[in-house]
C-alpha positions in Angstrom: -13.7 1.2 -9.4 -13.8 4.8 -9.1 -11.1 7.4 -8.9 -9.8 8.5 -5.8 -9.3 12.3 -6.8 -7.1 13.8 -4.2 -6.8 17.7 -4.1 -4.1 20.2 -3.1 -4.3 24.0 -2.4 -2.4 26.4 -4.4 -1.8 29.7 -2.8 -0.6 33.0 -4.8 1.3 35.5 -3.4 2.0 38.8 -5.0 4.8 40.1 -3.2 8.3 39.9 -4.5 11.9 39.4 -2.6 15.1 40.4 -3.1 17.9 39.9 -0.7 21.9 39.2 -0.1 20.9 35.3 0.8 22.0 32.8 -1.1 19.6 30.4 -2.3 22.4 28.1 -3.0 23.2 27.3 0.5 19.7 26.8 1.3 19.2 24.2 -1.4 22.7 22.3 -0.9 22.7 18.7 -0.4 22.1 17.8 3.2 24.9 16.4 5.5 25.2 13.2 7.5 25.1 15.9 10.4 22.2 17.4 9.6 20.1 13.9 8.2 21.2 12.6 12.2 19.8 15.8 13.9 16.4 15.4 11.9 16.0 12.0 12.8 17.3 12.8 16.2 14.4 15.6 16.5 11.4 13.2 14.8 12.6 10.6 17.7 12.4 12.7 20.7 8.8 14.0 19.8 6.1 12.4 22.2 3.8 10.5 19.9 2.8 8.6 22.9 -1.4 8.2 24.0 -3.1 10.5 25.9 -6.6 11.3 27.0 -7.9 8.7 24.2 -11.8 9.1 23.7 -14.7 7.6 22.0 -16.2 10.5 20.3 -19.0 9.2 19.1 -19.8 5.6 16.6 -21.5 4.8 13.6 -21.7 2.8 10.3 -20.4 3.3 7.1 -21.6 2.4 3.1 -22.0 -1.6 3.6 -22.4 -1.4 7.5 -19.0 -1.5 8.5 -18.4 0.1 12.1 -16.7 3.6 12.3 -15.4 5.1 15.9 -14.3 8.8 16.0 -11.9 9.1 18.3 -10.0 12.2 20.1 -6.5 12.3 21.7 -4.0 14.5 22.6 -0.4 15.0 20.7 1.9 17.5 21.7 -1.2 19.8 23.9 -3.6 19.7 20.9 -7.1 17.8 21.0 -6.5 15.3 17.5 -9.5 13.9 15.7 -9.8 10.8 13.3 -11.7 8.2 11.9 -11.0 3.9 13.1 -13.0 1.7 11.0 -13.6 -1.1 12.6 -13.7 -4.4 11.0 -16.7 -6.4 10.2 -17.5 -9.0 12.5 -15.3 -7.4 15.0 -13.7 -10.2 17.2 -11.1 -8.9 19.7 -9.6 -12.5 20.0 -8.3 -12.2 16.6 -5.9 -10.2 14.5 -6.8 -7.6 11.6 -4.5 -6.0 9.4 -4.2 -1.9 9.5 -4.7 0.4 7.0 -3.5 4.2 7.1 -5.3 6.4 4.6 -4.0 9.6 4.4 -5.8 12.8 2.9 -4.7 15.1 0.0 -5.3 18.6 0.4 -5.4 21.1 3.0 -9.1 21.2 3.7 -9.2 18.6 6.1 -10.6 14.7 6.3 -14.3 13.5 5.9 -15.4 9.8 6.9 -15.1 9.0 2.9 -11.5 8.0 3.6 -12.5 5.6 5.4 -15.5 4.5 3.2 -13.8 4.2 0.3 -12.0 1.4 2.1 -14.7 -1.0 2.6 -14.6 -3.5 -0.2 -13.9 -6.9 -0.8 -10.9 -7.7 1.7 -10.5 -4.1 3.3 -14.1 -5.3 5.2 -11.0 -7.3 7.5 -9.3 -4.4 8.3 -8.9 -1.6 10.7 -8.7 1.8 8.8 -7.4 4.8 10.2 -7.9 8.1 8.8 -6.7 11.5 10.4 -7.6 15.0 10.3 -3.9 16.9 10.7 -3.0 19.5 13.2 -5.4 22.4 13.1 -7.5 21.0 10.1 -11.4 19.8 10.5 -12.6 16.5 10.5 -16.5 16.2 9.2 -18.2 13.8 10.9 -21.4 15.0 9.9 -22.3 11.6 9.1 -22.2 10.1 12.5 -24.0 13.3 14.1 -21.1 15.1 15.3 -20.8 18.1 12.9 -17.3 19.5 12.6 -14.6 19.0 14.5 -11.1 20.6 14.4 -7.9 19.2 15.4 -6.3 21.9 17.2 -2.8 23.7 16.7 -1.2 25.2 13.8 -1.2 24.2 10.3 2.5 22.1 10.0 1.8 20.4 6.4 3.7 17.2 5.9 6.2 17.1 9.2 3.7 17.5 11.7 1.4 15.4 10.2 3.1 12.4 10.4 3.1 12.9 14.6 -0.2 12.8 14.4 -0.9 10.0 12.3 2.1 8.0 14.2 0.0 8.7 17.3 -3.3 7.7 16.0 -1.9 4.4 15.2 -0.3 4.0 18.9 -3.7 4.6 20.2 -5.4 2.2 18.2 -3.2 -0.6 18.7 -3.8 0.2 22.6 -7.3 0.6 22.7 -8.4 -1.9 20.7 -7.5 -5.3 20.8 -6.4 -7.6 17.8 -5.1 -4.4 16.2 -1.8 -6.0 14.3 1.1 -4.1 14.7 2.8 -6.7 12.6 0.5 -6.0 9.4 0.5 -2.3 9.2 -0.1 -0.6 5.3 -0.1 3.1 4.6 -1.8 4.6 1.3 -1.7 8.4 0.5 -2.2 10.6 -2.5 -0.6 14.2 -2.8 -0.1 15.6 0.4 -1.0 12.2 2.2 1.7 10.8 -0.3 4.3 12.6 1.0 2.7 12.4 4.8 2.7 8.7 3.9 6.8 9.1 2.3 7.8 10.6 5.8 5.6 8.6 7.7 7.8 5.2 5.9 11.2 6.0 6.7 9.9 7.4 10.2 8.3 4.2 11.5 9.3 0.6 11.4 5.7 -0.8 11.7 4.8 -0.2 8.3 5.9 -2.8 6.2 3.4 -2.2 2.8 3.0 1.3 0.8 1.1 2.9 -1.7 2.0 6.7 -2.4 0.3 8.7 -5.3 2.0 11.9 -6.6 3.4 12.7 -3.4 6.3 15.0 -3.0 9.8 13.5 -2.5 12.5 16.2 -2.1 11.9 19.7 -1.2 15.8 20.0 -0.4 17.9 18.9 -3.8 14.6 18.5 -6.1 16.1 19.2 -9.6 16.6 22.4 -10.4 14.9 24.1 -7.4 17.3 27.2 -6.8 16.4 28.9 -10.4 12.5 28.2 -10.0 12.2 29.3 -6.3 14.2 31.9 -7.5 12.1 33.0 -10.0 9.0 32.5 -8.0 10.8 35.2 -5.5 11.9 37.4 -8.2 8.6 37.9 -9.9 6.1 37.4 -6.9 4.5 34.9 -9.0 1.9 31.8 -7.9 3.2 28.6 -7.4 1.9 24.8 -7.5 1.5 23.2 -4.6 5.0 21.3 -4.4 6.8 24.5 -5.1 4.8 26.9 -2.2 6.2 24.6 0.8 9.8 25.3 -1.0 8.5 28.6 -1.0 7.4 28.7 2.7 10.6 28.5 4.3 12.9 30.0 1.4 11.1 33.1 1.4 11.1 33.9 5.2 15.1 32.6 5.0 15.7 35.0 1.9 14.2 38.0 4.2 16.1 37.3 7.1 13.4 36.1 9.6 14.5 32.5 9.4 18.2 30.9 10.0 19.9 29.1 7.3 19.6 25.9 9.6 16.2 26.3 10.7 14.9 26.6 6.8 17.1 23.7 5.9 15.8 21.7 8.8 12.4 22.4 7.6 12.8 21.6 4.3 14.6 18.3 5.0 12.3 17.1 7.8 9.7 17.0 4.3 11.8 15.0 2.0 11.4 11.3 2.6 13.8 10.3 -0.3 16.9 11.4 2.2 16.1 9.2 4.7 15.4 5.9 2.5 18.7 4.1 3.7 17.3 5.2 7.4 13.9 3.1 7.4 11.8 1.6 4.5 8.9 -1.1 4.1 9.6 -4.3 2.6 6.9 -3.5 -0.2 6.3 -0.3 -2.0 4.5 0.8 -5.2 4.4 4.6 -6.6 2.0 5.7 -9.0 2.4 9.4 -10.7 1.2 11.2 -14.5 3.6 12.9 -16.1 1.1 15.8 -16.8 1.0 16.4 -13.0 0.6 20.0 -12.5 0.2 20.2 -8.7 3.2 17.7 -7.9 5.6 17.5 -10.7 6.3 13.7 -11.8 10.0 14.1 -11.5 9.6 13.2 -7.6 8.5 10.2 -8.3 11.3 9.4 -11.1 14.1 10.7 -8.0 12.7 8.2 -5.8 12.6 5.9 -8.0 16.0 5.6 -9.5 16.7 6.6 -5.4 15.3 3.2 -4.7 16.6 1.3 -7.5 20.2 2.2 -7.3 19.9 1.5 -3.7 18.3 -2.2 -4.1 15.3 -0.9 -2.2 13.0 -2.0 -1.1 13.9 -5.8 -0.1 10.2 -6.7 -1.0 7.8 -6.5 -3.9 8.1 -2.8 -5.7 6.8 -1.0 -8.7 6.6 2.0 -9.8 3.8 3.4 -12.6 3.9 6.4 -14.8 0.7 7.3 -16.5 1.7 9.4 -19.7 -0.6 12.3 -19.7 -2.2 11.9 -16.4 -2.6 14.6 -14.1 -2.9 15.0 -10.3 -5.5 12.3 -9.9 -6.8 12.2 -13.1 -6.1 10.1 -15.9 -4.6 7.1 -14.3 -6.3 3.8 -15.4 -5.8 1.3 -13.2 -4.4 2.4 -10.3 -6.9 2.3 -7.7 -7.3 -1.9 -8.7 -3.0 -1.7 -8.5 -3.1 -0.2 -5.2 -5.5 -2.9 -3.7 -4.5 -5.9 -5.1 -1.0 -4.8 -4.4 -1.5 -4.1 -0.3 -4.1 -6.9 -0.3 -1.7 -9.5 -1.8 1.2 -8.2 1.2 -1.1 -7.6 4.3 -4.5 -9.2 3.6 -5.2 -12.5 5.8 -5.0 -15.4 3.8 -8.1 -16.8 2.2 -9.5 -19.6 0.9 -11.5 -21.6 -2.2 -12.7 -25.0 -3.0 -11.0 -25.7 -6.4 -12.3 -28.1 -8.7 -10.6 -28.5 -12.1 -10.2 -31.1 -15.1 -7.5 -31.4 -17.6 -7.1 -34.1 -19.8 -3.1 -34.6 -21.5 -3.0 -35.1 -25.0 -0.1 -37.8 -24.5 -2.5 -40.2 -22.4 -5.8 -38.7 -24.4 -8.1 -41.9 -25.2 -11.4 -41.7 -26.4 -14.7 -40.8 -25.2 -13.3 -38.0 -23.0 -10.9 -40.5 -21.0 -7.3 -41.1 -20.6 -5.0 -43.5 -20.2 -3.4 -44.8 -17.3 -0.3 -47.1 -18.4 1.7 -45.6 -15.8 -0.4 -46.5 -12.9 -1.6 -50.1 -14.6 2.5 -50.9 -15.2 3.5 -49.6 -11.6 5.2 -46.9 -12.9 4.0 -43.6 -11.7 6.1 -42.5 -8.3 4.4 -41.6 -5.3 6.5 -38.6 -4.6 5.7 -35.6 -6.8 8.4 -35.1 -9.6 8.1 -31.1 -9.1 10.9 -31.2 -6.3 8.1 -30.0 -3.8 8.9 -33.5 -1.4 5.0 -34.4 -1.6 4.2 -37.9 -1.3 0.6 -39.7 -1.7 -0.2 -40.6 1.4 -2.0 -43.7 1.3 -0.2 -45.5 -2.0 -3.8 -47.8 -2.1 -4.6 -44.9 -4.1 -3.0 -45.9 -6.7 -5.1 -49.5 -6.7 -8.2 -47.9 -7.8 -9.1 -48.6 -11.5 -11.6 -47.2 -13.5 -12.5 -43.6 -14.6 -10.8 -42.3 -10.9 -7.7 -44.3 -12.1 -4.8 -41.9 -11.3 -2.9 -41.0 -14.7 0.0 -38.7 -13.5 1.0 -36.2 -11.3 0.1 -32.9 -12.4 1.3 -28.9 -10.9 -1.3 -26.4 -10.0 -0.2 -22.9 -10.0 -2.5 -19.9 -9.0 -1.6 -16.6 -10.7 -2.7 -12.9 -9.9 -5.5 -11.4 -12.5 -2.8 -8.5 -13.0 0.1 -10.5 -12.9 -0.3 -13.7 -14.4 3.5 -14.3 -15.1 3.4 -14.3 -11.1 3.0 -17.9 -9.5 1.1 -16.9 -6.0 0.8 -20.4 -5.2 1.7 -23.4 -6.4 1.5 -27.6 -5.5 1.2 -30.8 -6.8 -2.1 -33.0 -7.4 -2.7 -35.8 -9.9 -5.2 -36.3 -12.3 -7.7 -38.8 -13.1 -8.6 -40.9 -16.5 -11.9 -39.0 -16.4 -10.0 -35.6 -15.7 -10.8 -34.6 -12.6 -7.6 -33.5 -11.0 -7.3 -34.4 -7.4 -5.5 -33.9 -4.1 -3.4 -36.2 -2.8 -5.8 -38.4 -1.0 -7.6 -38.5 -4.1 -10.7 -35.6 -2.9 -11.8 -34.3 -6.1 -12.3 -31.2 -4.2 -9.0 -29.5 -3.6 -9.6 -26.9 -0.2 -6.9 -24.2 -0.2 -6.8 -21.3 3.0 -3.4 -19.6 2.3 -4.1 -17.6 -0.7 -4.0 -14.1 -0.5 -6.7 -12.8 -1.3 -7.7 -11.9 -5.0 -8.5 -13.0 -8.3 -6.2 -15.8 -9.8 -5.8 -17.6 -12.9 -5.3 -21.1 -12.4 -2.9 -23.0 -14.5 -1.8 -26.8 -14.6 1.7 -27.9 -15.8 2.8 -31.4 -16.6 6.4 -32.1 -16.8 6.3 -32.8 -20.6 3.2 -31.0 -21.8 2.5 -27.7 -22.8 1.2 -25.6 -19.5 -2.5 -24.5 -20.0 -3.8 -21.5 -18.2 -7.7 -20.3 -17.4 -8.8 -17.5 -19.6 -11.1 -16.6 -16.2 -10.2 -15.9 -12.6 -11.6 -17.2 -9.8 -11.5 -14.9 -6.4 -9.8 -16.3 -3.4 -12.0 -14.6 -0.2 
């Protein structure tokens, strides 16, 4: 799979600042006070629906529907993308996906495209263009459209993005509310950040090189400082510090107000607030537009506070940069939301193993367990399975049952992960069978992906498939 390459803005400025404020107050850790008056805030802000309208509908790459929808939030006309899903069926439910864009040029219907493959074809995908910021639907025949109101990276954002998902859920039927994932990289990882600890819907995310603290990011005072001193540029992560210390170091904004701003963008101080039960971070250590240390703060954040209750991992890429250089990641991403929120799937399994303690000749084993009455017809695995029909174990021959046998499905990138597991018994031929003795075994409450299947046997060596079959 290709890259997602996600990119931020970096504005220079050339004037420099010198003033009586202290940057040390500015940059302070926050009080209980002041984390409860920005949650208070993000609470009483309307993210309700209003004037929802179909825009105009299409297809994207593999035929999958695409609305583009308008609303209202807070007096400004919002755009964005809803990918439907294929085979659209408003008696049943579909998992949601948030994509949220990088950058400050606005969204296109590629992050919605991008989403189309293998189980995302199930899903409703939302993608946003953020206040005052164009969304190019082109595509579809409707040119440009801009989201109206002012530029309010990160904070802002997340209103609108919280709104967009309300509308969905309200306008189209079968939307899941229960099964809600959110993926962002650079600014949409930190839009995605805020967006986690703002809204209890979201229970899976992915956020790459996103920005964590602009408040108490290590050592802040002495670069912001320096940035002021000199008049210098600044990456992208360090120019939203800038934004509000600079206007605070002139005088033109209050010591709360700046703080308030800079806290209202820095997810890892509200972790303990709000959090999904799965999460998985992704950064390079050469990242020049984000530096990597927000994602090692959130991080040891997360770790020291046994969050999040659910799956979590975190991946450093040495040498990558801001979306470049990190192998792997798009595949960890999916497999990782697909394996929380995807609807389970199904396969047909059919599998032989033969057991070197029972082995015979001629590609047969054994079956002194079953021929001496022997062999139990509850599993020994301490799963409380029982062959249902004990005639079963009457039939002689090469479908003569030899033993009970535990199947285990492991992920491709995980295989030290049991997914799935359950007993089934095996034949003198081989065949391993379910318990009513089909040598096709149906399973449909896999999540989907690709799995290695392994067999165990209470006093044999485990064996494992060197290939992968794809639950779907």
């Amino acid at each position: 799979m290709k890259q997602l390459l996600l990119i931020s803005l970096t504005l220079f400025y050339t004037t420099s600042i010198v003033s009586a404020q202290s940057l040390s107050a500015l940059f302070a850790p926050p009080s209980n006070a002041e984390i409860n008056a920005v949650i208070a805030d993000w609470n009483a802000r309307d993210v309700g629906v209003y004037d929802w309208t179909l825009e105009g509908s299409g297809t994207v790459s593999g035929g999958l529907p695409v609305d583009v929808v308008s609303h209202t939030v807070a007096g400004y006309t919002h755009y964005a993308f809803v990918r439907l899903p294929q085979n659209y069926d408003p008696s049943k439910k579909y998992p949601i996906l948030i994509a949220n864009h990088g950058g400050t040029g606005g969204t296109s219907i590629g992050i919605v495209a991008q989403h189309g493959l293998e189980c995302y074809r199930d899903y409703f995908v939302l993608g946003a263009s953020f206040q005052g910021e164009p969304l190019d639907a082109t595509p579809l025949g409707l040119g440009i459209l801009t989201s109206g109101g002012p530029i309010s990276e990160f904070d802002r954002d997340v209103d609108d993005v919280i709104a967009l998902l309300n509308g969905t859920i309200a306008n189209y039927a079968g939307a899941d509310e229960t099964n809600v994932s959110v993926f962002g990289g650079s600014r949409g990882g930190c839009v995605s950040y805020l967006l986690s600890v703002r809204d209890a819907r979201i229970h899976t995310g992915v956020y790459f090189y996103g920005a964590t603290d602009h408040m108490t990011y290590p050592g802040l005072e002495a670069i912001i400082q320096n940035i002021l001193d000199t008049g210098g540029g600044a990456n992208p992560f360090y120019n939203t510090v800038r934004n509000f210390a600079e206007p605070y170091m002139d005088g033109t904004m209050s010591l709360a107000d700046a703080r308030m701003e800079l806290l209202s963008r820095s997810a890892i101080h509200f972790i303990q607030h709000n959090l999904p039960d799965n999460m998985q971070i992704h950064h390079g250590d050469a990242d020049g537009a984000v530096p990597v240390e927000n994602s090692r703060i959130m991080d040891t954040a997360l770790t020291n506070s046994s969050l999040p209750t659910g799956n979590y991992t975190y991946y450093e890429y040495p040498g990558g940069g801001h979306g470049s250089n990190m192998p792997m990641s798009i595949d960890r991403k999916n497999d990782f939301i697909w394996a929380s929120s995807c609807p389970d799937k199904g396969l047909d399994l059919q599998l032989k193993v033969l057991l070197q303690g029972a082995y015979d000749t001629g590609g047969m084993m054994r079956d002194d367990l079953r021929s001496a009455g022997e062999l139990p017809t509850s599993d020994p695995y301490g799963m409380s399975e029982t062959i249902p029909n004990p005639m079963l174990l009457t039939v002689m021959g090469n479908n003569a049952i030899v033993d009970w046998v535990l199947v285990e499905f492991r992920p491709k990138d995980a295989p030290e992960t049991v997914r799935l597991s359950f007993p089934a018994l095996v034949q003198r031929d081989g065949d391993v069978v379910s318990l009513t003795g089909n040598p096709t075994i149906t399973i449909d409450n896999l999540p989907y992906g690709d799995y290695h299947v392994s067999v165990r046997h209470r006093n044999h060596l485990g064996v494992m498939t060197s290939m992968t079959v794809l639950a779907q």
